[in-house]
MARLOLO-718585 format. One record per residue: x, y, z of N, C-alpha, C in turn. Coordinates in steps of 0.1 Angstrom, whole numbers, padded with zeros to 4 digits, always signed. Example, Ala and Ser with C-alpha at 12.3 -4.5 7.8 and 13.67 -1.06 7.14 Angstrom:
2
+0132-0057+0078+0123-0045+0078+0132-0033+0078 +0128-0022+0071+0137-0011+0071+0129+0000+0079 
This chain:
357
+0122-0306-0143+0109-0305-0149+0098-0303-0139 +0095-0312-0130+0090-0310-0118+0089-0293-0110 +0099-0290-0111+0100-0282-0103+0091-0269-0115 +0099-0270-0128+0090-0261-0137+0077-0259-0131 +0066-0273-0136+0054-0274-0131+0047-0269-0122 +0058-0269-0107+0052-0263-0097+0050-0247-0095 +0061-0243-0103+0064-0228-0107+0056-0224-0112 +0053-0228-0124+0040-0226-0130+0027-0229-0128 +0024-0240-0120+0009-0240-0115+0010-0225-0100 +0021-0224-0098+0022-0213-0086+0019-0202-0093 +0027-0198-0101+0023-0188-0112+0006-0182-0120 +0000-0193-0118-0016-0197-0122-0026-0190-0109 -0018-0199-0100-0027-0195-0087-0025-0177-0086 -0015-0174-0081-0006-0160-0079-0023-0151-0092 -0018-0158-0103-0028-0144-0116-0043-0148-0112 -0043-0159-0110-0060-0160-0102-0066-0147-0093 -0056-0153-0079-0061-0145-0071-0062-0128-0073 -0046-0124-0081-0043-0114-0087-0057-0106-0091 -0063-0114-0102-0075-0109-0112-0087-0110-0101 -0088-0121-0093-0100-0118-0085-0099-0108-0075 -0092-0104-0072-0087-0091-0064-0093-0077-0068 -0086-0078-0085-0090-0063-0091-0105-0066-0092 -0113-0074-0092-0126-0077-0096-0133-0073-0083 -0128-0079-0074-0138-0073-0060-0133-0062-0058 -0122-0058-0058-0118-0042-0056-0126-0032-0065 -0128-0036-0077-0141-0025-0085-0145-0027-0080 -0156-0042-0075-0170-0044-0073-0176-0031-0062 -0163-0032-0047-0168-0028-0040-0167-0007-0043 -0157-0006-0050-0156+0009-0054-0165+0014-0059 -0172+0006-0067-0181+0009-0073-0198+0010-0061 -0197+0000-0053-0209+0003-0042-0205+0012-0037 -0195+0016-0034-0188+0027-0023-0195+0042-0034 -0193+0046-0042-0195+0050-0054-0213+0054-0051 -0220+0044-0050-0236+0046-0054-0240+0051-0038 -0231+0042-0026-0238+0049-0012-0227+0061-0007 -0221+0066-0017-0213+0081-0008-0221+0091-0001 -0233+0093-0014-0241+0107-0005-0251+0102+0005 -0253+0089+0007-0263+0083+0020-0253+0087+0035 -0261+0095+0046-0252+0094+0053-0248+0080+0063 -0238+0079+0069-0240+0068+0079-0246+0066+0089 -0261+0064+0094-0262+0064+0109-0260+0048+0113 -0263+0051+0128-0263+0039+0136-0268+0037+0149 -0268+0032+0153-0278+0030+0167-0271+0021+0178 -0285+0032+0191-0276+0027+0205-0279+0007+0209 -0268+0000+0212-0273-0013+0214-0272-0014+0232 -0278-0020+0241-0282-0018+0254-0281-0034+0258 -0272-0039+0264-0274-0048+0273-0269-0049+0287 -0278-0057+0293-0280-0059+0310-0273-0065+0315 -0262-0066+0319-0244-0072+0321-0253-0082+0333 -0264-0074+0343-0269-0085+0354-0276-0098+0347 -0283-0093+0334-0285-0109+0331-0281-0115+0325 -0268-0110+0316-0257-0121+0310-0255-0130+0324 -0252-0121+0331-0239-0134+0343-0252-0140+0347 -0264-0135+0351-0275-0144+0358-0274-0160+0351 -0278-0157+0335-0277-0165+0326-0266-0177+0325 -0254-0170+0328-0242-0177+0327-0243-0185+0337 -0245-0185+0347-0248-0194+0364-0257-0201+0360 -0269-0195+0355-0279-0212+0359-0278-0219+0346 -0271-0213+0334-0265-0225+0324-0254-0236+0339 -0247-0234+0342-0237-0236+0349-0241-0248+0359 -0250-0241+0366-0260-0246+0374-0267-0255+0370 -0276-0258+0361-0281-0266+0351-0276-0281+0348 -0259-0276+0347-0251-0286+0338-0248-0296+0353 -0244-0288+0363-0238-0294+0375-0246-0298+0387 -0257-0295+0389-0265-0297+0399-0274-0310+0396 -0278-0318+0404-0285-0328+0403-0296-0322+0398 -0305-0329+0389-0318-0323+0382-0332-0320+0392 -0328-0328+0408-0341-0322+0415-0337-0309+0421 -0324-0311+0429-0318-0301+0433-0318-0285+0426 -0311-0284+0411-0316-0276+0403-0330-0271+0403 -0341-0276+0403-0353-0273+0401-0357-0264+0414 -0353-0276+0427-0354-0264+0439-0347-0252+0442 -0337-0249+0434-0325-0237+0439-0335-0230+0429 -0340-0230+0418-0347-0219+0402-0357-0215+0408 -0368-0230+0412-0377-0222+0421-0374-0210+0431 -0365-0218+0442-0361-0202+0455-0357-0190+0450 -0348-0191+0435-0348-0180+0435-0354-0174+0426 -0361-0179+0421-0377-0170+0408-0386-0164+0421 -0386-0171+0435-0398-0168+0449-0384-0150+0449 -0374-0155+0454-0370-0143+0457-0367-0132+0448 -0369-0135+0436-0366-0122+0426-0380-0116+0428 -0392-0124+0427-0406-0120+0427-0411-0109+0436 -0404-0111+0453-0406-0108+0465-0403-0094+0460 -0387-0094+0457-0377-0081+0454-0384-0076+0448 -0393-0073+0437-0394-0070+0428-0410-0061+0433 -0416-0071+0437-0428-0066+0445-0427-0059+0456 -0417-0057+0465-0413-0048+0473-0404-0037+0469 -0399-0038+0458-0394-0026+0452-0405-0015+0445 -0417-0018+0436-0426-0016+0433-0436-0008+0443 -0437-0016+0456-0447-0012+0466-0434+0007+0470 -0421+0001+0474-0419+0013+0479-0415+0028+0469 -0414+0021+0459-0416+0031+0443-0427+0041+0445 -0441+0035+0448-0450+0039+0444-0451+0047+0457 -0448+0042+0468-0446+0054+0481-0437+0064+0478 -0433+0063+0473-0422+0076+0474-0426+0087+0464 -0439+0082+0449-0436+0090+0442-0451+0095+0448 -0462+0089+0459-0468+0095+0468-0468+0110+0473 -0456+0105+0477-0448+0112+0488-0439+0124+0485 -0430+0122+0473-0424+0131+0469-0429+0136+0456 -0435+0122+0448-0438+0131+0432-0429+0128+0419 -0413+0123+0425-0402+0116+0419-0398+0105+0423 -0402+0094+0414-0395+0079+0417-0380+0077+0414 -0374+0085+0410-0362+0078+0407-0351+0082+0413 -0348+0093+0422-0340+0097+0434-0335+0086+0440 -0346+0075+0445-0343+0063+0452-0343+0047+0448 -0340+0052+0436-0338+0040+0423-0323+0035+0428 -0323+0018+0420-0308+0015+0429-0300+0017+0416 -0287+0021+0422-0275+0028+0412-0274+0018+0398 -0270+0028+0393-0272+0020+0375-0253+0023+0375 -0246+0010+0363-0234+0011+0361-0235+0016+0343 -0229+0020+0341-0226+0023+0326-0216+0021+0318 -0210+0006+0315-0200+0003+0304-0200+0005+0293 -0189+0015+0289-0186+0017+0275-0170+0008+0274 -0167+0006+0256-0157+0000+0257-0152+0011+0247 -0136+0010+0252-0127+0023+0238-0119+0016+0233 -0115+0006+0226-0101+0003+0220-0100+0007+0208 -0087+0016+0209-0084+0026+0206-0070+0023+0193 -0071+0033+0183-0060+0025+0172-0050+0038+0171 -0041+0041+0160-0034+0050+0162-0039+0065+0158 -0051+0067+0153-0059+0075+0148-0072+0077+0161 -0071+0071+0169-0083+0069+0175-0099+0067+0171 -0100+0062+0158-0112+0063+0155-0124+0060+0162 -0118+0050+0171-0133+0050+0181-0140+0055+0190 -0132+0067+0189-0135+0081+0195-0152+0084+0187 -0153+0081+0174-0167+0082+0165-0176+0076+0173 -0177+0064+0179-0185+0057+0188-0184+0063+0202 -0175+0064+0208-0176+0071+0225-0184+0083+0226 -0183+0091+0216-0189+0108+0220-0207+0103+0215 -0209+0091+0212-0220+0093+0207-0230+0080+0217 -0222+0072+0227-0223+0063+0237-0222+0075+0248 -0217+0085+0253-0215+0096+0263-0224+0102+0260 -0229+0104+0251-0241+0116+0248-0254+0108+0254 -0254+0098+0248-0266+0090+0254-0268+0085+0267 -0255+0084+0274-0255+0078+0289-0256+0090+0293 -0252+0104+0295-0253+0115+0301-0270+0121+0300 -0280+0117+0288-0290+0118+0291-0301+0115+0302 -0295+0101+0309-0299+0095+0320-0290+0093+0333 -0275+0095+0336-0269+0089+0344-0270+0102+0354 -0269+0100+0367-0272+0109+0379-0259+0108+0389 -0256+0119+0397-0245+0118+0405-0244+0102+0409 -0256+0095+0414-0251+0081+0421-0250+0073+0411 -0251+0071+0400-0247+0060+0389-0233+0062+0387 -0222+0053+0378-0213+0055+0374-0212+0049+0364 -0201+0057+0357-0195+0050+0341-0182+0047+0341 -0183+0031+0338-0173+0023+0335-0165+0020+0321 -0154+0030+0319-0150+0022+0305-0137+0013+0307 -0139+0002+0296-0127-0004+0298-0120-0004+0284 -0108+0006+0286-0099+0008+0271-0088+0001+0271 -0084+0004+0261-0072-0005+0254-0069+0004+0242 -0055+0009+0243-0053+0014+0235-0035+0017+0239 -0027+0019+0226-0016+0019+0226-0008+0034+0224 -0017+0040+0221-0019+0058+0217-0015+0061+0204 -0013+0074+0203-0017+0073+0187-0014+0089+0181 -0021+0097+0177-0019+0109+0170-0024+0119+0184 -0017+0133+0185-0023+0139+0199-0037+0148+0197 -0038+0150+0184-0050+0158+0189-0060+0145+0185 -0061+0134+0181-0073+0124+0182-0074+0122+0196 -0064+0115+0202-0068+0112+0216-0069+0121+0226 -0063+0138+0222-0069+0145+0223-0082+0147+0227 -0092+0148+0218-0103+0146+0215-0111+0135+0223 -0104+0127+0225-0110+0110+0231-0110+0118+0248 -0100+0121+0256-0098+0124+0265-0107+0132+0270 -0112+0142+0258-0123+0158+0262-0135+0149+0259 -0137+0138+0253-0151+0133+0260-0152+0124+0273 -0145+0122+0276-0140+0115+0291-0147+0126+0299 -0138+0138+0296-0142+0150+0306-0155+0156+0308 -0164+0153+0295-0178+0154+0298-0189+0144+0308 -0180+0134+0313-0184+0127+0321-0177+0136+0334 -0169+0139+0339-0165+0146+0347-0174+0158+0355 -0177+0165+0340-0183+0176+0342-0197+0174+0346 -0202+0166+0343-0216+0164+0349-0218+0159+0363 -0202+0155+0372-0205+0149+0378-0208+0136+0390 -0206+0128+0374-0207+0110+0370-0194+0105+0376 -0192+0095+0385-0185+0092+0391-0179+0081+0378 -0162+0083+0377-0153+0074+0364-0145+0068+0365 -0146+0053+0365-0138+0043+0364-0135+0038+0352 -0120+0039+0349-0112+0034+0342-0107+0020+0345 -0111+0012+0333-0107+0000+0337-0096-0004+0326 -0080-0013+0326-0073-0014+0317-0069-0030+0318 -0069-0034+0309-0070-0048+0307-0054-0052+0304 -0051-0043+0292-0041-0051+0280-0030-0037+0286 -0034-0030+0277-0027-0017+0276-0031-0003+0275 -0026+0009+0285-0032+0024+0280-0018+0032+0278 -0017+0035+0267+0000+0041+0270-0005+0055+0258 +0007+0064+0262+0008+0069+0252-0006+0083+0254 -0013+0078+0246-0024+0091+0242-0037+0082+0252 -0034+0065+0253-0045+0056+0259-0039+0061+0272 -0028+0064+0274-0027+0069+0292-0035+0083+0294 -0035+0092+0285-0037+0104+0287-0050+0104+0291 -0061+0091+0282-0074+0092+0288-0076+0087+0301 -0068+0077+0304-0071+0067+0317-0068+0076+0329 -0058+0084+0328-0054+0089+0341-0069+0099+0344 -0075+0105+0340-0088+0114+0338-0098+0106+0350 -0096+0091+0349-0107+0085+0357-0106+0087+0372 -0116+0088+0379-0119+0094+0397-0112+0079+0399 -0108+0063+0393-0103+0052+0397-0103+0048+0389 -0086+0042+0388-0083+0037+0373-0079+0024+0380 -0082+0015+0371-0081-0003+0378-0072-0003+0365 -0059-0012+0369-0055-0022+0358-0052-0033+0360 -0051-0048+0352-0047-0056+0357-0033-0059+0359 -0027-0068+0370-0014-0072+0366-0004-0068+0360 -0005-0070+0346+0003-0075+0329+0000-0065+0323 -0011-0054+0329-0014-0048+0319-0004-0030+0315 +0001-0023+0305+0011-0021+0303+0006-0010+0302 +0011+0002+0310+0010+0017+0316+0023+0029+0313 +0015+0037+0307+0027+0049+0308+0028+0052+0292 +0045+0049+0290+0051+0058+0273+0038+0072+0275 +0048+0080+0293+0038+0096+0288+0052+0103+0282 +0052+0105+0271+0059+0109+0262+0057+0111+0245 +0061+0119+0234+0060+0125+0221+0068+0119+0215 +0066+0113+0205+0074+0113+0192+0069+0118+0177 +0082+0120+0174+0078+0127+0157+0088+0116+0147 +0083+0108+0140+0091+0101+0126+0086+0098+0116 +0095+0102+0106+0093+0102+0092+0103+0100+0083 +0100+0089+0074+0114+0089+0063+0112+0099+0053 +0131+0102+0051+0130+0111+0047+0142+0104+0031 +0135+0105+0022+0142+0101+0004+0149+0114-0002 +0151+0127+0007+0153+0134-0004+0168+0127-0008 +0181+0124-0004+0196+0119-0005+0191+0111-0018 +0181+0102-0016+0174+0097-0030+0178+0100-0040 +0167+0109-0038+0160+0118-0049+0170+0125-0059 +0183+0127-0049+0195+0137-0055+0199+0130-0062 +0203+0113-0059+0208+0106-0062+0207+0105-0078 +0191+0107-0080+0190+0104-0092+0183+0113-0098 +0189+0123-0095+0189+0138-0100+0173+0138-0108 +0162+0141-0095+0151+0144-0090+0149+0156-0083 +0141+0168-0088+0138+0176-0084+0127+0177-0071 +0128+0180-0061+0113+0184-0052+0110+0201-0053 +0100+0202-0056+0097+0214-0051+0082+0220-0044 +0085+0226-0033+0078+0227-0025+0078+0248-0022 +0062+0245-0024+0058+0266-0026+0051+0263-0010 +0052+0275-0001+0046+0276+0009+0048+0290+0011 +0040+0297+0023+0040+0307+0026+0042+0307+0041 +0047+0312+0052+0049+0311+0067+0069+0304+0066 +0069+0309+0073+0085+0305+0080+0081+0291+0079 +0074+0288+0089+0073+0270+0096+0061+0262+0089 +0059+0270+0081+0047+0260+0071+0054+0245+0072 +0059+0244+0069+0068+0227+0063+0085+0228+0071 +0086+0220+0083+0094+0219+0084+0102+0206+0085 +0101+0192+0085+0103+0180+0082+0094+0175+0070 +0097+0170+0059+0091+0162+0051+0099+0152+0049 +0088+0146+0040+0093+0127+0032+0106+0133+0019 +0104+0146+0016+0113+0147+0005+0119+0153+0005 +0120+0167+0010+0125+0182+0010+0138+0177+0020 +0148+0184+0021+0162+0185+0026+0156+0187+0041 +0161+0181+0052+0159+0182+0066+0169+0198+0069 +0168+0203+0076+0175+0213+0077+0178+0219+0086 +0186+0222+0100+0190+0223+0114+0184+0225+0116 +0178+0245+0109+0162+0253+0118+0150+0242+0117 +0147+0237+0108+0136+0226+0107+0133+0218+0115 +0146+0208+0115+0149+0200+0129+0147+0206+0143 +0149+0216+0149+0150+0226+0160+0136+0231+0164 +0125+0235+0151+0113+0232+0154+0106+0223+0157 +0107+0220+0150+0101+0204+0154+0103+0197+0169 +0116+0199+0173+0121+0190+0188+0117+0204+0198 +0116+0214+0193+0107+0227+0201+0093+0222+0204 +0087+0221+0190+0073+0216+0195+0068+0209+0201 +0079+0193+0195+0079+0186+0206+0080+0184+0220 +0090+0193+0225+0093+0199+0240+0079+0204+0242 +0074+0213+0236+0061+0220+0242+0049+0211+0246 +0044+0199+0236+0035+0195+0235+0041+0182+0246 +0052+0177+0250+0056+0168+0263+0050+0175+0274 +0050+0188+0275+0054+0197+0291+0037+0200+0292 +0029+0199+0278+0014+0204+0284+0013+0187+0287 +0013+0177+0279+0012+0161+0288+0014+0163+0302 +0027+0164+0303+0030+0162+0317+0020+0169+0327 +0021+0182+0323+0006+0189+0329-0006+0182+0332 -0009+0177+0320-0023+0172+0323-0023+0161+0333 -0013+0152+0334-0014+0137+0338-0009+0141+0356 -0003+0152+0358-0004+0157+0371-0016+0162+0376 -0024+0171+0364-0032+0176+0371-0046+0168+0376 -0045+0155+0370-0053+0147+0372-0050+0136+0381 -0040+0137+0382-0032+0124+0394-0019+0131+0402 -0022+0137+0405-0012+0150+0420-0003+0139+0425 -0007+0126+0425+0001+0125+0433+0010+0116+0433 +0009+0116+0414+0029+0110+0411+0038+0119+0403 +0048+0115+0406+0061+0125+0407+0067+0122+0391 +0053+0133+0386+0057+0134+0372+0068+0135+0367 +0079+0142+0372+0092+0141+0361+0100+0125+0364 +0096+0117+0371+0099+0102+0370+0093+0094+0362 +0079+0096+0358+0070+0086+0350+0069+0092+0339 +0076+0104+0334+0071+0114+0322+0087+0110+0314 +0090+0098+0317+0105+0096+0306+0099+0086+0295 +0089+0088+0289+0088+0075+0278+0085+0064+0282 +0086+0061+0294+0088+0043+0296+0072+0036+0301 +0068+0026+0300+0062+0015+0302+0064+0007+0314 +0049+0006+0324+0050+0000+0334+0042-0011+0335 +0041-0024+0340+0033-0034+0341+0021-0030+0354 +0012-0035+0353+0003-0028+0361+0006-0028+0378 +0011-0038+0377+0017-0040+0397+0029-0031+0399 +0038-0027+0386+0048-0016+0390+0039+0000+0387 +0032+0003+0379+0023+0014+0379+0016+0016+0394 +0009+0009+0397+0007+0014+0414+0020+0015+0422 +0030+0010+0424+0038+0017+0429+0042+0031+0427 +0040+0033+0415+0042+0046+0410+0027+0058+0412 +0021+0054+0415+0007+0060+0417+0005+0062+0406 +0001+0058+0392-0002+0061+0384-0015+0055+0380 -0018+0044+0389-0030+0038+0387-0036+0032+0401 -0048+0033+0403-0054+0028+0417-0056+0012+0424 -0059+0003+0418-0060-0005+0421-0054-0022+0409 -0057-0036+0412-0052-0040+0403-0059-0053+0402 -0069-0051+0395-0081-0060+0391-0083-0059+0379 -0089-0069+0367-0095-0069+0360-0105-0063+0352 -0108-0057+0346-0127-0054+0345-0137-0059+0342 -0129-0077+0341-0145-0087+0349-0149-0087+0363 -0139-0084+0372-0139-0084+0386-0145-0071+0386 -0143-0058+0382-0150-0050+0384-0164-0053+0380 -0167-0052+0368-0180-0055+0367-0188-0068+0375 -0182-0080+0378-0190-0088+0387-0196-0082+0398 -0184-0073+0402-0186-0066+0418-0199-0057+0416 -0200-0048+0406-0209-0039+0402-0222-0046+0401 -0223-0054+0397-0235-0068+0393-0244-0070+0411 -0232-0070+0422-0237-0072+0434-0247-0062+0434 -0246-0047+0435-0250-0035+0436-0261-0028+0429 -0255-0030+0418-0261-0020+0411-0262-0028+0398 -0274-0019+0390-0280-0024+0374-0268-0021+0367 -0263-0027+0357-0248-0028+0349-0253-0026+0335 -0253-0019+0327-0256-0019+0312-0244-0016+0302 -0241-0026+0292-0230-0024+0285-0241-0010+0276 -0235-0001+0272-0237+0007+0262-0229+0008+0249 -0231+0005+0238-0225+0001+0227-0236+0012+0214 -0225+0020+0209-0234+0028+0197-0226+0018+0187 -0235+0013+0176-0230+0006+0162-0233+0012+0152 -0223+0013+0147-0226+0020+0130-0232+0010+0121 -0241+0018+0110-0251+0011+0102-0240+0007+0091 -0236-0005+0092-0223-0009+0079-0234-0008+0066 -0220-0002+0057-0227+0000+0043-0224-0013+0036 -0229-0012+0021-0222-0027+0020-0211-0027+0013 -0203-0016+0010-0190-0010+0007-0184-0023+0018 -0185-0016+0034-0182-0024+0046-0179-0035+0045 -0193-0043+0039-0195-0054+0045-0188-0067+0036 -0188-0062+0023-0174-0068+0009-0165-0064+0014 -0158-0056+0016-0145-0054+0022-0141-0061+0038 -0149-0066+0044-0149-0071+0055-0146-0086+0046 -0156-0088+0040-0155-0103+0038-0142-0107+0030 -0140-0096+0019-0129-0096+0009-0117-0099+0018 -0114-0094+0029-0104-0095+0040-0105-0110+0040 -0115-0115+0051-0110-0126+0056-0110-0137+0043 -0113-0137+0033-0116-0144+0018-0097-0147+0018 -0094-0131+0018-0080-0133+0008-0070-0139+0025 -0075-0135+0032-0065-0142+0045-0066-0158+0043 -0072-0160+0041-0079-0177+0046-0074-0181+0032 -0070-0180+0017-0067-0184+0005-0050-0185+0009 -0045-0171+0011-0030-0169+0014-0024-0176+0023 -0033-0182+0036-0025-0191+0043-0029-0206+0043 -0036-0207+0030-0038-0221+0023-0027-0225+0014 -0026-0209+0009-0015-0211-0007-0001-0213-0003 +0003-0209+0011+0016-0209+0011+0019-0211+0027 +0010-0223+0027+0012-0234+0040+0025-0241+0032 +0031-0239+0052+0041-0257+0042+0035-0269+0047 +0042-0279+0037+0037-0297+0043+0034-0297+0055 +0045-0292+0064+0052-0296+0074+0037-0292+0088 +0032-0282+0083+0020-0276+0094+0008-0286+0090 +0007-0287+0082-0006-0299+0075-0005-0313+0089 +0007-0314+0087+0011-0324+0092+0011-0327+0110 +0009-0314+0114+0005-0309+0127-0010-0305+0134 -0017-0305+0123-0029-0298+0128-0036-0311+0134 
């Protein structure tokens, strides 16, 4: 009888959530519905990577230093930023005397973009529109720093991700790739592009290689004497599908294409890195970032906080971030997410975790 009860109050919960589900799912279809013909814009967001860390130290500073001590280190260095600042100014204004252009002799500007990257590449939407804006201002002596992450994905998106890479090239702009987690796949294709690709350690390089998969239900379909039919015009219009009979020629295309679109890869990732021995790193496989420099596939093997710290010594560091104007389609479906996450791993905790937290 007990156990009925619980079946049934489980059962209760289960058509709750059920029903509140279909109810936000109109709600938001229906917003989605009234903002379709608004377009999306969004805007560039700009911060100064030198005074996050400034910030971060004299919090730091603050907490650890004796309270007189602290007061005299803030003072010396608010005297020495003032100095800097005033003597940067004085020689500014000589130069634009002198030549007419102050910014020739301006100190190098860094430019961080971030790409992580999904199987679609969508955040390719944000990069070409973060490169548009840094190429308005960045000059031979500045550089752009991205730091991606990405596992690769479809070829003509990352495709696409890669040929905005190359607009930083073309202008110039000196390009550091920085790889934290992972660039494999279509995320290798863009990283190798960089004048210096950093990765960490751990971080996981390579899969330069193609795949094609798809299930295929037609054996199904026969099974239960299901018709497909499929009108096309071209030889090779359709040659693998989810339903249609696989078929040798079909198959033969397809691992053709395949072949072709491996051999322009391999192309590319030589012609941007000469000087690893493509047909050893072009088998599909995955390298940890300390076996990837052995393989020259990547230059050095730091972090991209270490890079950016180092940048911070030098030069002005600006994260560059374009953000999209969320609709409120977005912004329910955002919340709808974490709503139904946080109910589901309430509803069907066991005792035994309660009992651990």
């Amino acid at each position: 009888m007990e156990y009925l009860i619980e079946y049934g109050m489980f059962l209760a919960k289960a058509a709750t959530i059920v029903l509140a589900t279909l109810l936000i799912i109109g709600s938001i279809a229906a917003a989605g519905q009234r903002q379709r013909r608004e377009p999306r814009k969004g805007r560039i967001k700009v911060t100064r990577l030198n005074d996050h860390i400034d910030e971060m130290r004299d919090t730091l500073r603050e907490e650890v230093l004796e309270k007189g001590a602290f007061k005299l280190l803030s003072k010396k260095e608010r005297k020495r930023l003032k100095a800097e600042q005033k003597a940067r100014i004085k020689e500014l204004k000589a130069h634009m005397k002198e030549e007419g252009d102050a910014d020739e002799e301006r100190k190098p500007r860094v430019y961080v973009l971030n790409f992580k990257g999904n199987i679609a590449a969508d955040a390719v939407a944000s990069l070409r529109e973060e490169i548009t804006a840094v190429l308005t201002m960045a000059q031979g002596s500045d550089e752009v720093l991205v730091r991606l992450e990405s596992p690769g994905g479809m070829v003509h998106s990352y495709g696409l991700a890669a040929s905005q890479l190359t607009r930083i090239k073309n202008q110039q702009i000196p390009l550091t790739v920085c790889v934290d987690k992972v660039a494999a796949s279509g995320g290798y294709m863009m990283a190798c592009l960089a004048d210096k690709l950093v990765a960490a350690p751990f971080a996981v390089i390579g899969s330069i290689g193609v795949l094609v998969q798809l299930p295929n239900f037609n054996r199904v379909l026969r099974k239960y004497d299901v018709d497909y039919e499929m009108i096309s015009a071209g030889e090779y219009k359709r040659t693998l599908t989810s339903f249609g009979e696989i078929t040798k020629k079909g198959r033969d295309k397809v691992q053709e294409d395949v072949e072709t679109i491996h051999q322009i890869f391999k192309d590319w990732v030589k012609n941007h890195r000469p000087s690893v021995d493509i047909d050893k790193v072009a088998t599909g496989e995955t390298w940890l970032g300390s076996q990837a420099k052995e393989r020259y596939m990547v230059d050095d093997i730091r972090t991209s906080d270490e890079c950016i710290v180092t940048a911070c010594e030098a030069a002005d560091v600006f994260e560059v971030e374009f953000e999209l104007k969320k609709s409120l389609q977005d912004k329910l479906g955002k919340a709808f997410a974490s709503s139904m996450e946080h109910v589901f791993q309430r509803l069907f905790k066991s005792p035994n975790e309660e009992n651990y937290q």
